[in-house]
C-alpha positions, 0 to 999 in steps of 0.5 A, spaced: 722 889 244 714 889 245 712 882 247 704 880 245 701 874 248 693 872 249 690 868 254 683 864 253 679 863 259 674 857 260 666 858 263 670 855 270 676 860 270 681 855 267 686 860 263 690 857 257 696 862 254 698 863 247 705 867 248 706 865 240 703 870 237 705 869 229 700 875 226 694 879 229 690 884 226 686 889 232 681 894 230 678 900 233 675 905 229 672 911 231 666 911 232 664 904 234 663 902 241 667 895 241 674 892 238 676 887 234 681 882 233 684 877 229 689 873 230 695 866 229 698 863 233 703 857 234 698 852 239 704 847 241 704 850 247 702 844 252 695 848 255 693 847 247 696 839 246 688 837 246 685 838 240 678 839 246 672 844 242 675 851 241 668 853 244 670 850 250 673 858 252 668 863 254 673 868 252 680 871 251 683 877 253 690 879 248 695 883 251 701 888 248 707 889 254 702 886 259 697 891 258 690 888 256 688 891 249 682 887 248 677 883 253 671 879 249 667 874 246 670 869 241 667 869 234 671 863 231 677 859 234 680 853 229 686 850 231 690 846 225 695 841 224 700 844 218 706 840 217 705 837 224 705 844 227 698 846 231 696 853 229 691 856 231 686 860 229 682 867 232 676 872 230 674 876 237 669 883 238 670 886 245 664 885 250 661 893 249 659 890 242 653 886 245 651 893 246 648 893 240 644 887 240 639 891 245 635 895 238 628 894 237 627 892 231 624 897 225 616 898 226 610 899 230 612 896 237 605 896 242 604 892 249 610 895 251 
């Protein structure tokens, strides 16, 4: 059985470990330089029991049979209450897609 498990990481080096994964969604297309990521998860786990800023995490790293499939930084992160259950919520890119925000921009650039 294939085991899928996320681990968040704080800017100090504090991990939390979400091992529910109810459904993920990872991408990486051919030509582009970075992953992507999509996934819910149960947050009842007792490193998620504060309802804490999601922004608290640096980023997330996302395993399938232990072995790390994506590293990067977290785009959105929501954690909700249904029915009394704390579900959260993620949309994360790998790191090498910051690669693509080093672009001059169209035009004329002189004083370089």
């Amino acid at each position: 059985m294939t085991s899928v498990s996320a681990v968040f990481v704080r800017p100090d080096g504090e991990e939390s470990k979400a091992i529910r994964v109810l459904n993920f969604s990872f991408q990486k297309e051919s030509y582009m330089p970075y992953t992507k990521l999509s996934m819910t998860f149960s947050a009842n786990e007792a490193l998620f029991n504060s309802f804490d800023s999601p922004f608290d995490y640096s980023y997330v790293m996302f395993y399938i049979d232990d072995e790390c499939v994506h590293k990067g930084i977290i785009d959105d992160f929501k954690l909700t209450d249904e029915s009394g259950v704390k579900i959260g919520i993620l949309k994360s890119r790998g790191f090498t897609s910051l690669l693509l925000d080093n672009h001059y921009e169209p035009g004329m650039h002189t004083n370089i």
